[in-house]
N, C-alpha and C positions, 0 to 999 in steps of 0.2 A: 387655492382653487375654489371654485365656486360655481354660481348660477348655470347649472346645467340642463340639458337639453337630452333626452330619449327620442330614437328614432319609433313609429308605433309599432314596429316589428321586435323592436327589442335589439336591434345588432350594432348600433350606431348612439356612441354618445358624443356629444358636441361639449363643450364647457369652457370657463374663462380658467384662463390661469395668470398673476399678475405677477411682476418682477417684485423681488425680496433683495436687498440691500445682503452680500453675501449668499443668495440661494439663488439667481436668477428666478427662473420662472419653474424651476423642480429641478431635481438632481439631472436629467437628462435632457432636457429641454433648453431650445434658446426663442426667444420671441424677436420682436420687432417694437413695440411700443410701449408702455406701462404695461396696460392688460392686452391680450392676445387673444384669440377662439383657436382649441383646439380639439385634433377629432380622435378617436380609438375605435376600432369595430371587436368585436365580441365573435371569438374563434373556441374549437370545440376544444383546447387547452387555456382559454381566458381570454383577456382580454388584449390587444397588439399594446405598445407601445405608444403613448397618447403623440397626438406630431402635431406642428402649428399649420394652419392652411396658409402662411403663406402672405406674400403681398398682396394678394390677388383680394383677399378677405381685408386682412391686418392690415394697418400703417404702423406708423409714428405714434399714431393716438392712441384712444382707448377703446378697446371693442371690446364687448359684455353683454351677458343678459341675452343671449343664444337664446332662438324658440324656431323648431323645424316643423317643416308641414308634416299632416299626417303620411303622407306621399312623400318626403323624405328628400322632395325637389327644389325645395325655398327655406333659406337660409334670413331669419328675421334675426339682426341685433340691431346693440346700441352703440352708438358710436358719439364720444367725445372728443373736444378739442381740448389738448392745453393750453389753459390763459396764463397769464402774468402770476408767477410764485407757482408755477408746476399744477393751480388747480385747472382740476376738470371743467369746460364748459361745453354752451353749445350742445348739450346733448340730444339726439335725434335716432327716429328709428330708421335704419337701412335695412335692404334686402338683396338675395343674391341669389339665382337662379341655377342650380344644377343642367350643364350643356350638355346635348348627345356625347361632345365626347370626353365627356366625364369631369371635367372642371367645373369651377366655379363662376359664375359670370362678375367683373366688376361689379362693385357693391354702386347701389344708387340710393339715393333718400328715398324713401317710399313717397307714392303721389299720393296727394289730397290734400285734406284741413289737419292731420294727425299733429306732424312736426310743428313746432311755435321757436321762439327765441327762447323759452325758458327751457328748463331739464322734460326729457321725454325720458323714462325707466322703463324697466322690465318688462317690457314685452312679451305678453303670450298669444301666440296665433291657435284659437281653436279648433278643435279637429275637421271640422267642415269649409276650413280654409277660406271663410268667407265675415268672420268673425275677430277680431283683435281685441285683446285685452291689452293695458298700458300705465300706467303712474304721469301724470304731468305735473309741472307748477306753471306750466304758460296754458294755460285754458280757466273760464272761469270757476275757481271750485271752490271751496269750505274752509284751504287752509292748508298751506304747505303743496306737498304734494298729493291728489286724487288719483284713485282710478276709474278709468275711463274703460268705454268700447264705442267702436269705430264698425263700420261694416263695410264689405268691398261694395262699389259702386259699378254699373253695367260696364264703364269704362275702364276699368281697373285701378281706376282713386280711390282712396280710403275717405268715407263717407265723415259728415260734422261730426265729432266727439260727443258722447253721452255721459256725464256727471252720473255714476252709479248711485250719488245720492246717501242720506243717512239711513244706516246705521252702517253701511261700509264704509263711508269716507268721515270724518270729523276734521276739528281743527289742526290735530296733528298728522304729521305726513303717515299716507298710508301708501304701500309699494309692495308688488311682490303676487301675485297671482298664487 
């Protein structure tokens, strides 16, 4: 398990969990692709039973790297494709909109300049919802992979990427908010 996600109320955790050779994806758990997104709400005995969201979220591939709005309504990961020998490519941030009646909307690429050909990582949506933080190695940066921020545009694109620049980014990849 890994790269998780708090709702800001506290009641809602999101997180990746990835298939294990002999362990699936946890003792009680079945997924859909390599890694998965799954959710648990926090009840006054602990916490439920983590579950997968499902195809609606999941495929075949790799989803990871969960970042929920403050508001608790948008669903930002990462989604890869498997290439050729089982690696990851293609990686991109998608997103997925909580519906009146309580699903998840089909995940779409997020709009703008954010997504490239190269790896998009770890994704953080700032609390003002208007804010994205990111990891790339397809935008110009320093060396490996950079992070980035992006901001929502009046249209709701995600605005040109900004190189955070040194003394956060260097030659070697930097990832991870």
């Amino acid at each position: 398990e890994g790269a998780p996600t708090l709702s800001a109320d506290g009641q809602t955790i999101v997180f990746t969990a990835c298939e294990l050779p002999g362990y699936e994806y946890g003792e009680t758990r079945t997924g859909l692709g390599s890694c998965d997104l799954f959710y648990s709400f926090r009840t006054k005995s602990g916490w439920t039973p983590a579950e997968n969201f499902g195809p609606g979220i999941n495929s075949k591939n790799w989803e990871t790297q969960p970042s929920l709005t403050a508001d608790g309504n948008t669903l930002y990961f990462v989604r890869g494709k498997k290439g050729k020998g089982g690696k990851i490519e293609n990686q991109n941030i998608y997103y997925s909109y909580l519906m009146d009646d309580g699903y998840w909307s089909e995940p779409s690429e997020i709009p703008g300049f954010v997504n490239t050909k190269g790896r998009e990582e770890s994704v953080f949506i700032h609390p003002d919802g208007q804010t994205m933080y990111f990891s790339s190695d397809g935008h110009a940066g320093m060396g490996g992979l950079d992070i980035f921020v992006s901001h929502m545009q009046s249209n709701g694109d995600w605005g040109r990427p900004e190189n955070l620049g040194y003394p956060i980014n260097t030659s070697a990849n930097e990832n991870s908010i």
